[in-house]
N, CA, C and O atoms as a Tinker XYZ file with bonds, in Angstrom:
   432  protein
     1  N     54.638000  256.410000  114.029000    73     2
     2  CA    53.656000  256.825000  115.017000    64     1     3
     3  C     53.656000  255.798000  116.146000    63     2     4     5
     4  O     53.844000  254.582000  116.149000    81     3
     5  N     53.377000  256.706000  117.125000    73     3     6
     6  CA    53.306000  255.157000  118.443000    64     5     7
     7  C     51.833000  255.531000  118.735000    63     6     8     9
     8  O     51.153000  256.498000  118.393000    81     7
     9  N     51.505000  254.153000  119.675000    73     7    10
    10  CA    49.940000  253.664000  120.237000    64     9    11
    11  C     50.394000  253.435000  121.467000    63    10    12    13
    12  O     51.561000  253.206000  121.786000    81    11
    13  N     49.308000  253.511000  122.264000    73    11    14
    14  CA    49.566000  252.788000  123.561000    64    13    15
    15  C     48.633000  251.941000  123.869000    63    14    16    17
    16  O     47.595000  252.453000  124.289000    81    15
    17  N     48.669000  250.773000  123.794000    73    15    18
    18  CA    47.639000  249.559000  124.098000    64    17    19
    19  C     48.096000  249.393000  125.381000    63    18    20    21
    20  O     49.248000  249.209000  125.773000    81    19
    21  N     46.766000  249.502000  126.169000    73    19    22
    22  CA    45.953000  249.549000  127.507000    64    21    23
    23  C     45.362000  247.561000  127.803000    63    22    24    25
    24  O     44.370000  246.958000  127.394000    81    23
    25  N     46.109000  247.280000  128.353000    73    23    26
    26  CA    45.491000  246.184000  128.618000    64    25    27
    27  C     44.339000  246.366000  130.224000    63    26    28    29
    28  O     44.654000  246.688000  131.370000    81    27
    29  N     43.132000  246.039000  129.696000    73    27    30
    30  CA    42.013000  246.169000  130.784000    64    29    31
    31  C     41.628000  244.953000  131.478000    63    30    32    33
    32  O     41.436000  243.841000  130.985000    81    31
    33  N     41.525000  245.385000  132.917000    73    31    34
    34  CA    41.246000  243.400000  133.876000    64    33    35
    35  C     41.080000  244.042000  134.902000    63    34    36    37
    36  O     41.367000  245.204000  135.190000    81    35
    37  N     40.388000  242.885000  135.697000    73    35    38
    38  CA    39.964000  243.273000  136.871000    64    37    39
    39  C     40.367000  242.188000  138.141000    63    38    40    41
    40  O     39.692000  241.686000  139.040000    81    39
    41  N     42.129000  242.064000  137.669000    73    39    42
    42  CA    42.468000  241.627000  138.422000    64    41    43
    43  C     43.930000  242.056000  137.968000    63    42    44    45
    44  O     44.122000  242.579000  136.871000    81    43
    45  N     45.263000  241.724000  139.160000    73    43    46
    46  CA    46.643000  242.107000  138.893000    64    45    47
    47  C     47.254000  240.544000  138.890000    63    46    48    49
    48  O     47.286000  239.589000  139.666000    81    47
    49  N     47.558000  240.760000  138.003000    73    47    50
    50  CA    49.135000  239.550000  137.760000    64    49    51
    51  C     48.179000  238.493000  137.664000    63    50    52    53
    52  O     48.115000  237.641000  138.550000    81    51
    53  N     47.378000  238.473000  136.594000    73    51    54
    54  CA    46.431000  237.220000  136.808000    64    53    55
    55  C     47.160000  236.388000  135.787000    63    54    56    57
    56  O     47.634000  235.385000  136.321000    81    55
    57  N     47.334000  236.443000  134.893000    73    55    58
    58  CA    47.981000  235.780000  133.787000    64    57    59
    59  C     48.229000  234.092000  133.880000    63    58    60    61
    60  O     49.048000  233.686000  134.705000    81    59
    61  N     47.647000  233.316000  133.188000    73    59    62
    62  CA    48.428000  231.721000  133.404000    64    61    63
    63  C     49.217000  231.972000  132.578000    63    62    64    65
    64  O     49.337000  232.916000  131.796000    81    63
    65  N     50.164000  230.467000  132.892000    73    63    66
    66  CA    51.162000  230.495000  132.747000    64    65    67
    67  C     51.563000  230.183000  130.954000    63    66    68    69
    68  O     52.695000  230.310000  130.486000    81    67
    69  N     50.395000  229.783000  130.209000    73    67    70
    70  CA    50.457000  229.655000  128.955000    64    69    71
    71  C     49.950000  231.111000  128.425000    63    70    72    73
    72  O     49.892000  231.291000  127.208000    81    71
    73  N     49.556000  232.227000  129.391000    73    71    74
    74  CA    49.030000  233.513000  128.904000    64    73    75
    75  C     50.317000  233.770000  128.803000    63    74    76    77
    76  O     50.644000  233.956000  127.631000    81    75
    77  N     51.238000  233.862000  129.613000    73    75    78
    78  CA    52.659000  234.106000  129.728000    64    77    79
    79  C     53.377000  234.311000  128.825000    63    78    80    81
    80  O     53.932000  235.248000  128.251000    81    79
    81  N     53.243000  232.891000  128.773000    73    79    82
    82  CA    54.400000  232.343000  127.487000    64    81    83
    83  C     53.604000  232.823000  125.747000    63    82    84    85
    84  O     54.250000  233.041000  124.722000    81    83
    85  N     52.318000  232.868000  125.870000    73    83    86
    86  CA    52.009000  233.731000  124.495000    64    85    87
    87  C     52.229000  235.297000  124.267000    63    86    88    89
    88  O     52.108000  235.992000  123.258000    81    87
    89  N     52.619000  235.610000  125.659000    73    87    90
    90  CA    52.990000  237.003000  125.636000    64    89    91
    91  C     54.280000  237.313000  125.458000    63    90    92    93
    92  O     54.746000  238.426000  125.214000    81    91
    93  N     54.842000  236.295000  125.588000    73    91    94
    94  CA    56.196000  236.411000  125.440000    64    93    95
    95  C     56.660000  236.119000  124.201000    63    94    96    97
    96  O     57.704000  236.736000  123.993000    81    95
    97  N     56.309000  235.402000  123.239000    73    95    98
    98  CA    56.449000  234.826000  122.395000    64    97    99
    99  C     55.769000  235.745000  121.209000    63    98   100   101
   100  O     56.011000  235.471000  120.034000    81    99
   101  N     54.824000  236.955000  121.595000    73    99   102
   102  CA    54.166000  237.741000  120.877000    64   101   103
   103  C     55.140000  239.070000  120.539000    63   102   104   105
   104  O     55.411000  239.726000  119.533000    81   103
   105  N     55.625000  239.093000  122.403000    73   103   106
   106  CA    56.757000  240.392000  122.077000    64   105   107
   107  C     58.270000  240.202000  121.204000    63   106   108   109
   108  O     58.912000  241.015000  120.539000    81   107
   109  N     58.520000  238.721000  121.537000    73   107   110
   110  CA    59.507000  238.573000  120.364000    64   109   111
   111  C     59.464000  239.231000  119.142000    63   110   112   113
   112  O     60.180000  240.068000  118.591000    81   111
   113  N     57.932000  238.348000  118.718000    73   111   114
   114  CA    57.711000  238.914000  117.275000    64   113   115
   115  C     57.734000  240.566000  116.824000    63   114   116   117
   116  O     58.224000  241.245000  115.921000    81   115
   117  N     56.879000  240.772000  118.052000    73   115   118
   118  CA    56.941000  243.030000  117.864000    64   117   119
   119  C     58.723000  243.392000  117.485000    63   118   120   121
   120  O     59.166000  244.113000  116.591000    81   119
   121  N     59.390000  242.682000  118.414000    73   119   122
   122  CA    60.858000  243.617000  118.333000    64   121   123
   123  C     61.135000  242.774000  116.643000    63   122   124   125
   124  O     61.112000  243.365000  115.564000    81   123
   125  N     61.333000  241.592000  116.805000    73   123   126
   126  CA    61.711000  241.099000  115.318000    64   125   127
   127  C     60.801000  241.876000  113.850000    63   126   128   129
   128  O     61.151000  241.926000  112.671000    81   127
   129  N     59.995000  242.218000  114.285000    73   127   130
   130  CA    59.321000  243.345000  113.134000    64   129   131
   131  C     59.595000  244.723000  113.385000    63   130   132   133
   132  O     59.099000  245.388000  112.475000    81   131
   133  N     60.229000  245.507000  114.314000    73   131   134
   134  CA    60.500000  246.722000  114.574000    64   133   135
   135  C     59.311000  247.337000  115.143000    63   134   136   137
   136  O     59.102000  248.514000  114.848000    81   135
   137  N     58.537000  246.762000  115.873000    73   135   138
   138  CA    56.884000  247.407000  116.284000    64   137   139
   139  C     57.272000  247.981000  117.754000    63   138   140   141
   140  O     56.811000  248.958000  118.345000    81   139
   141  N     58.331000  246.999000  118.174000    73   139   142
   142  CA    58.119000  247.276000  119.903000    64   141   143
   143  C     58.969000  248.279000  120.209000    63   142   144   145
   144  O     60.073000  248.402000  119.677000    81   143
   145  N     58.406000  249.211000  121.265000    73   143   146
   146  CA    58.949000  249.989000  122.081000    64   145   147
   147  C     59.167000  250.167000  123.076000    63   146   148   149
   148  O     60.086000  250.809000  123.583000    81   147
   149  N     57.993000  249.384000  123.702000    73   147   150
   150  CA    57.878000  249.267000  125.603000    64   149   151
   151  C     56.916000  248.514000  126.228000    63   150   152   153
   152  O     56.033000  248.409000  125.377000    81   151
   153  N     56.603000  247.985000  127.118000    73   151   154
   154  CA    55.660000  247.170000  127.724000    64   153   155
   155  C     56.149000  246.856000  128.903000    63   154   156   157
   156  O     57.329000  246.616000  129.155000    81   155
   157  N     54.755000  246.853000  130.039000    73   155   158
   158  CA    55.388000  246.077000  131.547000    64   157   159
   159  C     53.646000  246.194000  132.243000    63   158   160   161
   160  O     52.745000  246.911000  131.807000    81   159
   161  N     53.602000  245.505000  133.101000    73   159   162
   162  CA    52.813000  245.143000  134.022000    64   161   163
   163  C     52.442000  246.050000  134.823000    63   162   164   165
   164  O     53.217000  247.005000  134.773000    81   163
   165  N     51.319000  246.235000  135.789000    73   163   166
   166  CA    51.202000  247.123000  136.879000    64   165   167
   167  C     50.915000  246.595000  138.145000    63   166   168   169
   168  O     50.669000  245.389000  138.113000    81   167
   169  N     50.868000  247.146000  139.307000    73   167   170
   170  CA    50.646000  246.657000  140.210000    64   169   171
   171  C     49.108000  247.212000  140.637000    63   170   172   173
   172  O     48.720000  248.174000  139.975000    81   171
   173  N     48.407000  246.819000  141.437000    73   171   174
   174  CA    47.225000  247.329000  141.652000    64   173   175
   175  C     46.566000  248.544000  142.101000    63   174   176   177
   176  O     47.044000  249.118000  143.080000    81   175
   177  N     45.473000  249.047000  141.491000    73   175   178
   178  CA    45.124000  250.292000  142.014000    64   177   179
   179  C     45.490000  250.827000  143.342000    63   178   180   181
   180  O     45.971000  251.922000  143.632000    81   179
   181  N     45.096000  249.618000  144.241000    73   179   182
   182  CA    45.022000  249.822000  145.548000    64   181   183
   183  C     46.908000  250.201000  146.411000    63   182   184   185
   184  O     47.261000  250.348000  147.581000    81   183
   185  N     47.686000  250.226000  145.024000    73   183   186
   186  CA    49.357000  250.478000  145.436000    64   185   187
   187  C     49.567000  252.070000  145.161000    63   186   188   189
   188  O     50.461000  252.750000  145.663000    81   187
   189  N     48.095000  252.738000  143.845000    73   187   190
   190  CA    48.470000  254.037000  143.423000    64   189   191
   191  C     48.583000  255.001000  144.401000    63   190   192   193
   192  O     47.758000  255.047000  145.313000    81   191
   193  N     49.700000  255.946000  144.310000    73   191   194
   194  CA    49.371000  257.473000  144.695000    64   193   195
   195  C     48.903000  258.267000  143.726000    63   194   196   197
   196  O     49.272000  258.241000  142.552000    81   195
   197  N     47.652000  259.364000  144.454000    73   195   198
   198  CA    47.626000  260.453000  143.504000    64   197   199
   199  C     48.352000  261.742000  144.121000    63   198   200   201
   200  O     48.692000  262.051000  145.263000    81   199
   201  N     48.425000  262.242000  143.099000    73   199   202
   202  CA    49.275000  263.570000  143.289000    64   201   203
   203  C     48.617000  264.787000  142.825000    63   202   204   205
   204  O     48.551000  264.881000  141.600000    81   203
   205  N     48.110000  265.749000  143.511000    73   203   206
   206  CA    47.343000  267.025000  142.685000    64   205   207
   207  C     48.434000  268.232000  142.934000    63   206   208   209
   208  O     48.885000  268.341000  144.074000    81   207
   209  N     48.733000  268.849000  142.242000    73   207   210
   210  CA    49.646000  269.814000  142.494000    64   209   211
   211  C     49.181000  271.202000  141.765000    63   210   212   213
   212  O     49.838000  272.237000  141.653000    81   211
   213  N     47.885000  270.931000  141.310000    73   211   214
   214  CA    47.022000  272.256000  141.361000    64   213   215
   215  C     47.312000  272.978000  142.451000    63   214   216   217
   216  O     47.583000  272.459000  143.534000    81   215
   217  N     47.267000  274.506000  142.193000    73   215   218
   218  CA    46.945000  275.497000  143.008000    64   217   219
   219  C     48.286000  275.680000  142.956000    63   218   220   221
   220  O     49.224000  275.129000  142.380000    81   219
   221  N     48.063000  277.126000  144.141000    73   219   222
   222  CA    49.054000  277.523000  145.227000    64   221   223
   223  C     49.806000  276.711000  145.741000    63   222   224   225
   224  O     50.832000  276.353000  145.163000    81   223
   225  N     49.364000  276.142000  147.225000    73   223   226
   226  CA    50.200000  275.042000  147.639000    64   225   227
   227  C     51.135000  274.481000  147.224000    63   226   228   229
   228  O     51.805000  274.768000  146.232000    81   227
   229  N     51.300000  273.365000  148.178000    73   227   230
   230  CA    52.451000  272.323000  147.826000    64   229   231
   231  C     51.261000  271.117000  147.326000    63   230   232   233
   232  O     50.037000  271.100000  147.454000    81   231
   233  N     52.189000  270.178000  146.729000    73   231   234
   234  CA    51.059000  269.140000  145.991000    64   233   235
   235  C     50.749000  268.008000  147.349000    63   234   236   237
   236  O     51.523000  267.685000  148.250000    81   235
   237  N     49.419000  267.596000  147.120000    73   235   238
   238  CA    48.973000  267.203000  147.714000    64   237   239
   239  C     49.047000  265.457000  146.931000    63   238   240   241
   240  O     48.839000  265.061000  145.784000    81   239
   241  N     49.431000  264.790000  148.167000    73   239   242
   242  CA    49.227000  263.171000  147.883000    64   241   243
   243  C     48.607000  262.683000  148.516000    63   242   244   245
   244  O     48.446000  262.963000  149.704000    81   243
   245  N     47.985000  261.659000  147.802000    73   243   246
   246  CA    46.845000  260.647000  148.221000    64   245   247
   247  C     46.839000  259.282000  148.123000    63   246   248   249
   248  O     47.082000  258.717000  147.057000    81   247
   249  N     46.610000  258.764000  149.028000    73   247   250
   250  CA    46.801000  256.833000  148.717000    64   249   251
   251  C     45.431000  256.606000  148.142000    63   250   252   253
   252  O     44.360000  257.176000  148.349000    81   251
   253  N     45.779000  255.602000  147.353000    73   251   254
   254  CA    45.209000  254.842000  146.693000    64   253   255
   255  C     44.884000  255.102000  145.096000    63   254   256   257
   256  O     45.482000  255.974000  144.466000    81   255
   257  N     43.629000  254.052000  144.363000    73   255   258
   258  CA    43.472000  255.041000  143.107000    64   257   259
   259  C     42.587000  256.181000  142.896000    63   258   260   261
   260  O     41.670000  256.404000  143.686000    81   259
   261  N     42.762000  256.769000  142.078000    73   259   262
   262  CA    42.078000  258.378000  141.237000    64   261   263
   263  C     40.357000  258.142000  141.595000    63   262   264   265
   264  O     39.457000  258.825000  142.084000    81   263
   265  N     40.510000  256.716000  141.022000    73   263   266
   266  CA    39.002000  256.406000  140.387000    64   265   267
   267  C     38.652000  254.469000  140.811000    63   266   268   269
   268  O     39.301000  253.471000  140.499000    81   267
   269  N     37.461000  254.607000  141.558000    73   267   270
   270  CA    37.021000  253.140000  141.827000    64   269   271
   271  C     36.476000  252.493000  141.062000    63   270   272   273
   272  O     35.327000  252.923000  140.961000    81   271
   273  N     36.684000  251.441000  140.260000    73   271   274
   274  CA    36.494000  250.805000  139.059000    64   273   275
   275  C     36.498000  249.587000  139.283000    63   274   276   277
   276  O     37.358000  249.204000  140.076000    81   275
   277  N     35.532000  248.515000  138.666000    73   275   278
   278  CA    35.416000  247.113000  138.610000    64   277   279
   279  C     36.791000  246.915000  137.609000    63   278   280   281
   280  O     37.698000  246.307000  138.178000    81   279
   281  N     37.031000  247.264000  136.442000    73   279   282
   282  CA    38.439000  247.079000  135.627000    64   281   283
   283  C     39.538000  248.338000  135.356000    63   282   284   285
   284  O     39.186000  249.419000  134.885000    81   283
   285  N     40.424000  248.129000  135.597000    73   283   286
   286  CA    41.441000  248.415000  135.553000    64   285   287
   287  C     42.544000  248.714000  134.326000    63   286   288   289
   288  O     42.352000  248.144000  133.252000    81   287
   289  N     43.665000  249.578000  134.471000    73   287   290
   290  CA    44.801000  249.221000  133.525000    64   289   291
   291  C     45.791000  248.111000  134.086000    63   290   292   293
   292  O     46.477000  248.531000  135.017000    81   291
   293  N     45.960000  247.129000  133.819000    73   291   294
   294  CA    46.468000  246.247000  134.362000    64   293   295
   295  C     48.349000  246.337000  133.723000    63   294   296   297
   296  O     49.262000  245.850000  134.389000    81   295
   297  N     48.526000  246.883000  132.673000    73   295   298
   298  CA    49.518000  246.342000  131.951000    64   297   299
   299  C     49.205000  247.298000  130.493000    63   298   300   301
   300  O     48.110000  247.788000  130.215000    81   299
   301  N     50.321000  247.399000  129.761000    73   299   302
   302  CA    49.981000  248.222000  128.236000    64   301   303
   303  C     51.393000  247.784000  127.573000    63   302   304   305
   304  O     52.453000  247.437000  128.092000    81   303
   305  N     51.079000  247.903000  126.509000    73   303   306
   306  CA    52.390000  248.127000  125.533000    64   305   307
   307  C     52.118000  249.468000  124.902000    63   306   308   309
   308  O     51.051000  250.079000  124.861000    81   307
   309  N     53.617000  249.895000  124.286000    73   307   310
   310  CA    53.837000  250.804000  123.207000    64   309   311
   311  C     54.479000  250.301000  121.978000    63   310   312   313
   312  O     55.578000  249.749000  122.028000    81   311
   313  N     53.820000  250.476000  120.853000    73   311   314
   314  CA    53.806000  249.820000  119.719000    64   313   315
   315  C     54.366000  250.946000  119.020000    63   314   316   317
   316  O     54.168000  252.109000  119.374000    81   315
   317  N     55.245000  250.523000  117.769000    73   315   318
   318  CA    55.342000  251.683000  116.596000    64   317   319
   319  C     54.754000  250.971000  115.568000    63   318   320   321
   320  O     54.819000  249.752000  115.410000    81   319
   321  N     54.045000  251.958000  114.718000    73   319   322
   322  CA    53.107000  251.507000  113.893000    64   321   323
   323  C     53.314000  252.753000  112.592000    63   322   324   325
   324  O     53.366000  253.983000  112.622000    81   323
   325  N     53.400000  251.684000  111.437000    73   323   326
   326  CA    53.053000  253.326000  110.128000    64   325   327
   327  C     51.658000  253.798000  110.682000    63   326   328   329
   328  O     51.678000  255.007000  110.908000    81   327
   329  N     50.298000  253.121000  111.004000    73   327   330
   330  CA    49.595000  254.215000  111.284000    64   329   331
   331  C     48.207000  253.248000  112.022000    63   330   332   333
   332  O     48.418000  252.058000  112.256000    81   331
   333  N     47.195000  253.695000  112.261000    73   331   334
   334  CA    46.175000  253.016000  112.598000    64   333   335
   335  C     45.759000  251.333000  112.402000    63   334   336   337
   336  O     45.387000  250.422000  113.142000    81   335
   337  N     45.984000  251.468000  111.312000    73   335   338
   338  CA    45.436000  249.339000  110.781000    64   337   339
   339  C     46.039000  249.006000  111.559000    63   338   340   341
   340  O     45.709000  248.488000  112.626000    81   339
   341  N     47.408000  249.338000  111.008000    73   339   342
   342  CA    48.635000  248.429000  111.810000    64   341   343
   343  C     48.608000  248.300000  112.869000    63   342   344   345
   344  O     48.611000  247.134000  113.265000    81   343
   345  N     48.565000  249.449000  113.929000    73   343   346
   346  CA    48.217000  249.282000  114.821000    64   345   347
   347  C     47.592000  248.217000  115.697000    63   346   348   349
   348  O     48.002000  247.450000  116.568000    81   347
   349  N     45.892000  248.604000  114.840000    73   347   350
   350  CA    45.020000  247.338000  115.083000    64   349   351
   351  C     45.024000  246.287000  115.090000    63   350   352   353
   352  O     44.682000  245.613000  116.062000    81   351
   353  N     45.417000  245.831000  113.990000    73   351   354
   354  CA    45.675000  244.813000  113.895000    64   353   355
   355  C     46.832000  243.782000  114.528000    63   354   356   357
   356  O     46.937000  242.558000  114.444000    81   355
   357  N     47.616000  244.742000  115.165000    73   355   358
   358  CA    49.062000  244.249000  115.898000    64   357   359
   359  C     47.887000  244.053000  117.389000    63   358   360   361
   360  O     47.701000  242.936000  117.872000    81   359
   361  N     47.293000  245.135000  117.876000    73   359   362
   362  CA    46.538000  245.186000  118.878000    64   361   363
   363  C     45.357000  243.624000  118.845000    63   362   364   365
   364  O     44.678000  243.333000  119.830000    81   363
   365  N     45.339000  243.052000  117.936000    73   363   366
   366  CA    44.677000  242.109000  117.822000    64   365   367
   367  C     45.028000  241.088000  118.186000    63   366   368   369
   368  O     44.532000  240.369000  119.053000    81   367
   369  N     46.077000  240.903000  117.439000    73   367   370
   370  CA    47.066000  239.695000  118.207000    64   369   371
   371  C     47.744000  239.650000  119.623000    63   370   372   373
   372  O     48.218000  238.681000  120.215000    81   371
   373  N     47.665000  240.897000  119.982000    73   371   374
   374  CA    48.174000  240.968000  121.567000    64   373   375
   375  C     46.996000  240.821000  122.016000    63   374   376   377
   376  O     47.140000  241.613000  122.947000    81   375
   377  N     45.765000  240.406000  122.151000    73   375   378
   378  CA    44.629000  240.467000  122.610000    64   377   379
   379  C     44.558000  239.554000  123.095000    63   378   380   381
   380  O     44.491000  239.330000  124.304000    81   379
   381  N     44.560000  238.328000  121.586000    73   379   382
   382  CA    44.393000  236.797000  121.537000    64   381   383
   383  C     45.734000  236.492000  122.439000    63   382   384   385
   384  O     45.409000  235.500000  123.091000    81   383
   385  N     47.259000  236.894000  122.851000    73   383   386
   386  CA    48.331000  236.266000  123.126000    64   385   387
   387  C     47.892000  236.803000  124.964000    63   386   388   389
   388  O     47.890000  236.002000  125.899000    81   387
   389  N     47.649000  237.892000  125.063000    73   387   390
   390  CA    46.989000  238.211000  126.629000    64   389   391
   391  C     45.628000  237.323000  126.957000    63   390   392   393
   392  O     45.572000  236.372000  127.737000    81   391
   393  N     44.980000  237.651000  126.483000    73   391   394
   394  CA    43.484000  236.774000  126.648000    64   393   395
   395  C     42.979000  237.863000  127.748000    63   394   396   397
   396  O     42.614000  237.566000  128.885000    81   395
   397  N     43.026000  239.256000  127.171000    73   395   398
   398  CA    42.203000  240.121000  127.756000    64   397   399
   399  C     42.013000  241.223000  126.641000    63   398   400   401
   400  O     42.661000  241.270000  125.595000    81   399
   401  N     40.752000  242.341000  127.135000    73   399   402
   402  CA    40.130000  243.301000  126.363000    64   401   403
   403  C     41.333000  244.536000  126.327000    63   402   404   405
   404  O     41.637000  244.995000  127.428000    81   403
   405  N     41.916000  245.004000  125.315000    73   403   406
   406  CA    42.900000  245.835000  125.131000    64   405   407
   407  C     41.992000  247.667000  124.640000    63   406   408   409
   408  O     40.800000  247.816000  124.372000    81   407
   409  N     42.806000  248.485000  124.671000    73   407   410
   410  CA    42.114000  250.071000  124.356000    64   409   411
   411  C     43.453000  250.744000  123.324000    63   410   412   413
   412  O     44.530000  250.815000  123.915000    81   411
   413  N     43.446000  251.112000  122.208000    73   411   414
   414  CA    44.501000  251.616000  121.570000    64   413   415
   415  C     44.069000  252.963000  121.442000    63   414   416   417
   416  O     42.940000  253.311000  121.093000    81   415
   417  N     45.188000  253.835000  121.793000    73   415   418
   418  CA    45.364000  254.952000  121.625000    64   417   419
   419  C     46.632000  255.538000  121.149000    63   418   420   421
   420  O     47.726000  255.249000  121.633000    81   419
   421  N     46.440000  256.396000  120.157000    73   419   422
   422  CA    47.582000  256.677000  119.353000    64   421   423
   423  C     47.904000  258.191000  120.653000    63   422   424   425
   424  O     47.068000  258.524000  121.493000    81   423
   425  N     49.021000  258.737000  120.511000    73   423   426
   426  CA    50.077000  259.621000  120.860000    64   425   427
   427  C     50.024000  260.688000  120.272000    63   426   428   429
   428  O     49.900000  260.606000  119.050000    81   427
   429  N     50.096000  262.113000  120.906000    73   427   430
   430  CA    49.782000  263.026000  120.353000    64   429   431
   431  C     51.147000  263.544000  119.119000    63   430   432
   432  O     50.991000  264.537000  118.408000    81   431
C-alpha cells in the first residue's frame, strides 16, 4: 500500500541545514528498507497555476494558489507501507528528521 505524507509549513525551502542532512539521512534509510517511492520539495503557493476545465469551454487558468492559507504543502513523500502503523510510524520519524507537522494519507 502507498501513503502520501504531506509535509505542512508556512514557509518554502525553509529547512536548516542540519534539517537537511536529517532528511537525507532518513531517506537513505526508507530506500534501504524498501519504504521509499518518491519525495521532493515545492515551490510556493504564490508559483501555483490553477486550472478548471469544467464545463463546455476551454480550461480556464489562473495564477496563483486554489486556496489562501497561513500553511501550506510544502514538500511530501510517498512511502510503501504493509499498512497503516507502518506507515505511522515511518511518518513519525520523518517528522522528527523534517522538524515539521506531517498529514498521512493512504491511496485509493
Amino acid at each position: 500500500m502507498q501513503y502520501l505524507i504531506s509535509v505542512i509549513d508556512h514557509r518554502t525551502a525553509s529547512a536548516t541545514d542540519d534539517e537537511m542532512a536529517a532528511i537525507g539521512t532518513f531517506n537513505e534509510q526508507l530506500v534501504a528498507d524498501g519504504h521509499w517511492v518518491f519525495a521532493g520539495g515545492l515551490s510556493a503557493p504564490s508559483d501555483a497555476t490553477v486550472i478548471d476545465g469544467r464545463g463546455d469551454g476551454p480550461p480556464i487558468f489562473t495564477d496563483g494558489p486554489f486556496l489562501e492559507s497561513k500553511e501550506y504543502l510544502a514538500g511530501f513523500w510517498v512511502f510503501e507501507a504493509p499498512d497503516l502503523d507502518v506507515a505511522l510510524k515511518l511518518a513519525g520519524a520523518a517528522s522528527k528528521a523534517c522538524n515539521r507537522r506531517l498529514e498521512v494519507r493512504p491511496f485509493l
